[in-house]
N, C-alpha and C positions, 0 to 999 in steps of 0.2 A: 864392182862386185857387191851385190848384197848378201845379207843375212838372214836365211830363212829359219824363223823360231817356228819348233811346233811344239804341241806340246805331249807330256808323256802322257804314253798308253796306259799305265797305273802309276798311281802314287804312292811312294812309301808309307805304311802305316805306322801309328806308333806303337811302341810296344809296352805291351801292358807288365813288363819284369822289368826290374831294377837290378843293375846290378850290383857289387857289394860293397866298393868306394865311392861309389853314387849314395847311394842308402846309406853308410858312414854320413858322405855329407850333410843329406836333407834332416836327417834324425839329431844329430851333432854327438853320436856315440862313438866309441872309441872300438877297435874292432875285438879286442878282447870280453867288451862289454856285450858287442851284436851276438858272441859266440858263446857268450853267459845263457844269454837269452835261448840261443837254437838248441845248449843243452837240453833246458829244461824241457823245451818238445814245445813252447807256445806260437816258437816264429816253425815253420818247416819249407826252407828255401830248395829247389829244385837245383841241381847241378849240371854246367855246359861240360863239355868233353872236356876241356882243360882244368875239370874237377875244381872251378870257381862255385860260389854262390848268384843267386837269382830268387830275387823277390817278387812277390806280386805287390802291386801299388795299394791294395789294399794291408797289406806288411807296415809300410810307410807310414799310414795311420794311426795304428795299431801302437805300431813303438812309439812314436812322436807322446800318444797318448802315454802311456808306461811312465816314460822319462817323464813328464811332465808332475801324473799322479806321485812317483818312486820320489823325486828330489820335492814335493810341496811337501808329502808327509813326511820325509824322511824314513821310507821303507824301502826292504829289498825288493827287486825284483820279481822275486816269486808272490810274496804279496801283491804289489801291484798288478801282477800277473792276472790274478782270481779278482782281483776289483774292477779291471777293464775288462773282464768275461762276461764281469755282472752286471757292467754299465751296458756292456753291449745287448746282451739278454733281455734286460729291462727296455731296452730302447724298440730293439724287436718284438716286445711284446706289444707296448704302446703303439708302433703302427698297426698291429694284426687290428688292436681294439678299434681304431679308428677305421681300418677298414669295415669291421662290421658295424661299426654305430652307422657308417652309408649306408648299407644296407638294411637297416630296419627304416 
C-alpha cells in the first residue's frame, strides 16, 4: 500500500488580527492595562461574534512602542499616547520628504 501526498488546492493564509491573549502576550500587558488603552480610543480592536477583541498587527507595534515610551519616562499612558502619535507623524513625514528629494 502506498501513500499518495498531494498537495493542497489553497493554503492557509495568515491572519493579519491578533487576538486578545495573544496580544496580552507579545505586548507583556496585563488585560486591564490593554482595556486602559481601548478606553481611551488609541487602540480600536474589531469584535468576533463571541464579542472577544481582535487587533490589527499593526496594534502590536503601536503598544509594544507605548509600554516601552510609558515605563522609560515614567508616564501614563495618555501621554505616551500623544508621543507615539508624534513619533509616528514625524516618521511619516520623513518618508514623504524622501520621496520627493527622488524626484527632483
Amino acid at each position: 500500500m502506498s501513500l499518495k501526498m498531494t498537495a493542497p488546492t489553497t493554503l492557509p493564509t495568515c491572519s493579519e488580527l491578533v487576538g486578545f491573549a495573544q496580544l496580552l502576550e507579545l505586548v507583556g500587558l496585563e488585560a486591564g492595562q490593554v482595556q486602559e488603552i481601548i478606553g481611551l480610543g488609541w487602540v480600536e480592536p474589531s469584535r468576533t461574534g463571541a464579542d472577544e477583541f481582535l487587533f490589527q498587527r499593526n496594534d502590536v507595534y503601536r503598544l509594544i512602542k507605548l509600554t516601552r515610551i510609558c515605563r522609560d519616562l515614567e508616564i501614563s499612558y495618555l501621554g505616551g499616547s500623544i508621543i507615539v502619535d508624534l513619533v509616528d507623524q514625524v516618521e511619516r513625514l520623513e518618508a514623504r520628504i524622501r520621496e520627493l528629494e527622488q524626484l527632483l
